[in-house]
N, C-alpha and C positions, 0 to 999 in steps of 0.2 A: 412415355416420356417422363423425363422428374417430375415435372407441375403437376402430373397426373398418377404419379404414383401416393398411393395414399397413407402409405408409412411415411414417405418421406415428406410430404405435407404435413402429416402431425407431428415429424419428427422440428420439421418448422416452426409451428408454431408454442410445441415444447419447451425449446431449448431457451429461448429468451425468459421463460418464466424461471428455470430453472438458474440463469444467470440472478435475478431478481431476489429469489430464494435464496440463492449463497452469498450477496451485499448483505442480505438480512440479519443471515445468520453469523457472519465476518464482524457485524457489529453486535451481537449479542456475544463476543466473544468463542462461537463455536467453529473455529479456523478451519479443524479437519472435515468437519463436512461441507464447510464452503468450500475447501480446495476439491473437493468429492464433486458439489455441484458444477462448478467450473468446468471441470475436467467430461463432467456427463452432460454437461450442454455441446459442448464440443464436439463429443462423438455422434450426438445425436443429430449436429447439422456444424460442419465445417465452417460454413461461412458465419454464424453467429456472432453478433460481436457482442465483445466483450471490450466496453472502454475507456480511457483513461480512469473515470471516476471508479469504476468497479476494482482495477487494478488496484487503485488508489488506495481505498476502500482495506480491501483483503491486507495489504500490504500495511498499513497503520495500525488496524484492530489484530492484526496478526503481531505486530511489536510491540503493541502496548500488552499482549496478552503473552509475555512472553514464547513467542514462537516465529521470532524473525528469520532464525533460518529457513522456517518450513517456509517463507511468504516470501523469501527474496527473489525467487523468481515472480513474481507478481510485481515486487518493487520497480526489477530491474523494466519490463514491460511497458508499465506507467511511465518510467520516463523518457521511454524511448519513444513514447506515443505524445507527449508532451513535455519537452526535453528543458523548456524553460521555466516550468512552473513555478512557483515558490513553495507551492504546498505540495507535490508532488517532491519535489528536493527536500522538504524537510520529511516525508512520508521513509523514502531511502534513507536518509541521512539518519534516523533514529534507530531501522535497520540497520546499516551500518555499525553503527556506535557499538549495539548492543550483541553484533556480531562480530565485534574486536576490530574490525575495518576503521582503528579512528582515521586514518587519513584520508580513505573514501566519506569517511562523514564530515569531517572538515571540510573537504571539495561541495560537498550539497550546500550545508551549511554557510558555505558564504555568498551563496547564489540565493539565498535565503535574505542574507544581510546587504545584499547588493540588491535584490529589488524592491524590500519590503520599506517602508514609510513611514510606518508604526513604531518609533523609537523607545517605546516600552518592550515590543516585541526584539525588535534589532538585538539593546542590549544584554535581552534576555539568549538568546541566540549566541552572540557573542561571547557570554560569559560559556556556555557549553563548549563552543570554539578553543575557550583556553584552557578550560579540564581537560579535554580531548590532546590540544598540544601536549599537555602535561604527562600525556598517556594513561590519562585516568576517565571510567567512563561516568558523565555527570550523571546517567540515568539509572540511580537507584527504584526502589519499588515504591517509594514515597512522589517522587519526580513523577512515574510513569503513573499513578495513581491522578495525580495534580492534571495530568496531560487526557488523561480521560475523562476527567471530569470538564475540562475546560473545552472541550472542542466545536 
């Protein structure tokens, strides 16, 4: 039976370490081997989860490290896993931006500005809202530098 097969029990107990391994290394900046890990936890055991926050995770340190397209699908995951977020919408929504999608990132973005409370944050939000109408993308290397330092 599976329980008793014993590849597939180590392959159990594997996999979750290796999702662990790849938020690590997503936030050191080294995307393509998290997306590696990911993908090798996965095979290693289907049911593995991988959740919101891990999605999250990949998907932010992947845009702040220039490489939102590689991480969009990780984006797109996280929200659909948690569709209300605010930091999961602004996680897409910087995806977005920096993937030319300003009108998908406007859509994050105001869901951003609609539930957050923090009116230092709002109108900082807000103002990327009107670069973006503008069709200008607010996130220079300076921006996304400020954004990694502050998280």
């Amino acid at each position: 039976t599976r329980e008793t097969d014993p590849q597939l029990v180590a392959n159990k107990f594997a996999a979750p370490a290796k999702v662990k391994e790849g938020k690590k290394l997503a936030k050191e900046g080294k995307i393509e081997e998290a997306i590696n890990l990911y993908n090798e936890a996965q095979k290693l055991d289907s049911d593995v989860e991988i959740d919101v926050e891990n999605w999250g995770e990949l998907c932010w340190f992947g845009s702040l490290n220039n490489q939102a397209q590689d991480v969009m699908f990780a984006c797109e995951k996280a929200v659909k896993l948690k569709p209300n977020s605010e930091t999961i919408r602004k996680y897409r929504g910087l995806a977005r931006a920096l993937t030319g999608n300003y009108q998908g990132a406007i859509e994050d973005f105001q869901v951003l500005v609609e539930f957050t409370e923090d009116e230092e944050k709002k109108a900082r939000v807000e103002g990327w809202i009107e670069t973006l109408k503008k069709g200008e993308n607010p996130f220079n290397s300076e921006v996304l530098e400020e954004l990694k330092n502050n998280r």
